[in-house]
C-alpha positions in Angstrom: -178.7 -21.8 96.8 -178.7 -23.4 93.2 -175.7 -23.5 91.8 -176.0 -26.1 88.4 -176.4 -24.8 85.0 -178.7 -25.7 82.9 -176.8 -26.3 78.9 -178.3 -27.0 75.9 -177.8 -29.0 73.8 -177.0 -32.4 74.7 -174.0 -33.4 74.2 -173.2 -29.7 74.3 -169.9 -28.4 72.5 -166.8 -29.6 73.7 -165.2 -26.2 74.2 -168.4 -25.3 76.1 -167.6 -28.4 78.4 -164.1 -27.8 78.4 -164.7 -23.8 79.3 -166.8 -24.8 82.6 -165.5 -28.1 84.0 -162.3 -25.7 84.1 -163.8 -23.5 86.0 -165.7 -25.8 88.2 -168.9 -25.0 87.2 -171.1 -27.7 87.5 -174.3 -28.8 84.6 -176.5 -30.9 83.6 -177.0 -30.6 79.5 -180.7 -31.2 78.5 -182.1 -31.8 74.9 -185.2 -30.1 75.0 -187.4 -28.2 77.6 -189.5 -31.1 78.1 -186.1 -32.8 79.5 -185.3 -29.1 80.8 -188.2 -29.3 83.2 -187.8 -33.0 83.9 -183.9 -32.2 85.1 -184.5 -29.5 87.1 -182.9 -29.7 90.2 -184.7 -29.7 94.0 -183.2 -26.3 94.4 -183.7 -24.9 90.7 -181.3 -24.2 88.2 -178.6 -21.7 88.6 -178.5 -19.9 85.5 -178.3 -21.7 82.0 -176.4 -21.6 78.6 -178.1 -21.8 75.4 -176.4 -22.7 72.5 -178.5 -21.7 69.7 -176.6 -21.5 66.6 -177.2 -25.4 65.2 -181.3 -25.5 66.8 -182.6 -21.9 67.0 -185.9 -23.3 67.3 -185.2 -25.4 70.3 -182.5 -23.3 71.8 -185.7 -20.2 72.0 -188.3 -22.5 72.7 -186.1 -23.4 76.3 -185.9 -19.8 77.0 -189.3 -19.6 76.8 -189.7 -22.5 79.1 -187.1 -21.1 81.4 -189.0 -18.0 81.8 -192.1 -19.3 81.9 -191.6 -21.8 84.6 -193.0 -21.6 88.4 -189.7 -20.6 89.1 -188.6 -18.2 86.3 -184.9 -18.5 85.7 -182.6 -15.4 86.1 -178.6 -15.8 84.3 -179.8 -17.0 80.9 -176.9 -16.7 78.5 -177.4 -17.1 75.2 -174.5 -18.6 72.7 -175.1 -17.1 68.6 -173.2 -17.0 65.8 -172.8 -13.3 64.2 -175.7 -14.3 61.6 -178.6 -14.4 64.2 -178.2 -10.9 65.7 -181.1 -10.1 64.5 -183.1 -12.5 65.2 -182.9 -11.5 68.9 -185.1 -8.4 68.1 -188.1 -8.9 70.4 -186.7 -11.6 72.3 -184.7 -9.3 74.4 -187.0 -11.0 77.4 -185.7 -14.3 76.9 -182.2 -14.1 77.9 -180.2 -12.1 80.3 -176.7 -12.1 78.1 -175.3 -13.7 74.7 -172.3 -14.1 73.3 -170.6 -14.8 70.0 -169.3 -17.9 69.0 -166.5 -19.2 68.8 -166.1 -17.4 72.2 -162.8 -16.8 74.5 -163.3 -19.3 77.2 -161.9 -16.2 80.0 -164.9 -14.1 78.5 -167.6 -16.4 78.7 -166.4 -17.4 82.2 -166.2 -13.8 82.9 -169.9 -13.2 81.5 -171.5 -16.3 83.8 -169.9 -15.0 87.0 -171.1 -11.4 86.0 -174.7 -12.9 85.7 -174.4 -14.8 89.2 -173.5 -11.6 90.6 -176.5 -10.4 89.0 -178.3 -13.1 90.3 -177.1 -12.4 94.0 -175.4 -15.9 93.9 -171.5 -14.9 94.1 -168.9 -13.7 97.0 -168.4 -9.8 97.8 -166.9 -9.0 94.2 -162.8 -8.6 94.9 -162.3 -4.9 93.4 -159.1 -2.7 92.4 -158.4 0.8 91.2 -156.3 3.4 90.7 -158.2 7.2 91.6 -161.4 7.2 90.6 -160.7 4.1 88.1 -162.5 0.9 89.5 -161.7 -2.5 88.6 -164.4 -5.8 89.6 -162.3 -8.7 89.1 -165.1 -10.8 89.3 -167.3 -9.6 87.1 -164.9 -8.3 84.2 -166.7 -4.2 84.9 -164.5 -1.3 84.9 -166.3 2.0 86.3 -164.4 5.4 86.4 -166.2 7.9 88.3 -169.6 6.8 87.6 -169.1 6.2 84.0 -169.1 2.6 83.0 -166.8 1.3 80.6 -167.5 -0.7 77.4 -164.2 -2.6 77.3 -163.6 -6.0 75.2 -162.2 -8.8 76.6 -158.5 -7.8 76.1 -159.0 -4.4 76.8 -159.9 -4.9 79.9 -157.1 -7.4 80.9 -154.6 -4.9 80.0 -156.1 -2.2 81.7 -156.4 -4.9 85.0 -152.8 -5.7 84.8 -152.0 -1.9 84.3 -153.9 -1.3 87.6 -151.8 -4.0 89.5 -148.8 -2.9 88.5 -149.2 1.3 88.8 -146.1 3.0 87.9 -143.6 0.5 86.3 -142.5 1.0 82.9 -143.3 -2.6 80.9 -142.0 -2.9 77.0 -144.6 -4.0 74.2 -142.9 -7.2 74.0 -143.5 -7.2 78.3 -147.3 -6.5 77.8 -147.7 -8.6 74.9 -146.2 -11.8 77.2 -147.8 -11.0 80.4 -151.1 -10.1 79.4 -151.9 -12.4 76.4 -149.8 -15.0 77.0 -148.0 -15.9 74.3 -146.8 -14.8 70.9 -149.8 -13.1 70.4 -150.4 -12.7 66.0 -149.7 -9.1 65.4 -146.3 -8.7 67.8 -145.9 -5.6 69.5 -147.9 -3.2 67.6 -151.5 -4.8 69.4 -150.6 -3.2 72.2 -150.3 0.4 70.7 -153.9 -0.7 68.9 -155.2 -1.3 72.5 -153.6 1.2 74.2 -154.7 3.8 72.1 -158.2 2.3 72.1 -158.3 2.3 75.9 -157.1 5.8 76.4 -159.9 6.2 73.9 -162.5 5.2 76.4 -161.0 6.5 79.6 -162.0 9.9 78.4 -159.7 13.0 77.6 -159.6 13.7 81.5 -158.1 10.3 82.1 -156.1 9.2 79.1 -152.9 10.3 80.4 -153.1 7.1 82.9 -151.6 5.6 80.5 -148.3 7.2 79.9 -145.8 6.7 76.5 -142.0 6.4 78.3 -140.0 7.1 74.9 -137.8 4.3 73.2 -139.3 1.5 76.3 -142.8 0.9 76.5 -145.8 2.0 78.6 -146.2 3.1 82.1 -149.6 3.6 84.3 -150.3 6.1 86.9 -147.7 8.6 88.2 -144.0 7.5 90.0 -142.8 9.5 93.3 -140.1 11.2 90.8 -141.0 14.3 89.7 -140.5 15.4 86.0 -140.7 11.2 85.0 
């Protein structure tokens, strides 16, 4: 089954290199889809990544190539800056994905595997939930019911961690640590910001997952005590 990326440009960005070799992905970088089609492994490319901010031209005219080929190529991500949204009007059959650079190395991780899952190259997906809240942990997708949910990269890292730890009371200051990491800018008022946003998306039916506890923090899902 192929499993090497295709990335363009060559060299490609160091973060780009930096994001993958991290996550064991392997890739071969090609400078243009003459060398794209010259590089392509025995078993095909798995997918590929497309920088296209500094070489629009080229970055498109691999797509095309990509798409094109005897093998067409399925996972095609696409890296833009906010300035060229519009140029993918119309192109929309080049690509499978893009992102926006600079990019979170977790999300763009999280947005490959999602495509190999596409793709039918990943495990079983590892899934979690609370009621009728699912969770992929693979793929970064949260469904509840059979509404899926647009969540950003953070919002749906709190609302993962939330999940794995139903019915504990965590401060701001708890949140903030465990789920970004560090001393996030902002302090403890991003987590009200995307608390509120996620109760936001869960619906009016489901907001109350997420529970205030007065003067401490935040608490998900219900405890055995009654009246808590």
């Amino acid at each position: 089954m192929a499993e090497t990326l295709l990335l363009f440009p060559d060299p490609p960005p160091p973060i780009l290199v930096q994001t993958l070799d991290f996550a064991g992905i392997a890739y071969i970088a090609v400078a243009n889809a003459s060398v794209a089609m010259a590089a392509e492994p025995a078993d095909g490319w798995g997918g590929a990544v497309i920088v296209a901010d500094e070489d629009p031209e080229n970055a498109f005219g691999i797509c095309r190539a990509l798409r094109k080929g005897d093998a067409p190529v399925d996972g095609v991500l696409l890296l833009i800056n906010g300035g060229q949204l519009a140029e993918l009007e119309q192109r929309e059959d080049l690509f499978d994905d893009f992102c926006l650079s600079p990019f979170h190395p977790k999300e763009l991780e999280a947005r490959l595997r999602h495509l190999q899952f596409r793709a039918g190259r990943g495990a079983d997906p590892e899934l979690g939930g609370y009621g009728e809240l699912v969770l992929n942990f693979e793929t970064y997708q949260a469904m509840i019911g059979d509404k899926p949910l647009d969540l950003t990269y953070m919002e749906y890292e709190l609302l993962k961690f939330f999940v794995t730890h139903p019915a504990k009371v965590f401060t701001r200051e708890q949140l903030l640590s465990r789920v970004w990491g560090y001393e996030y800018y902002g302090g403890a008022r991003t987590v009200d910001v995307h608390v509120r946003r996620l109760r936001a998306k869960l619906g009016e039916e489901h907001a109350n997952l997420i529970q205030t506890v007065r003067s401490v923090g935040y608490r998900f899902g219900q405890t055995r005590w009654s009246g808590s």
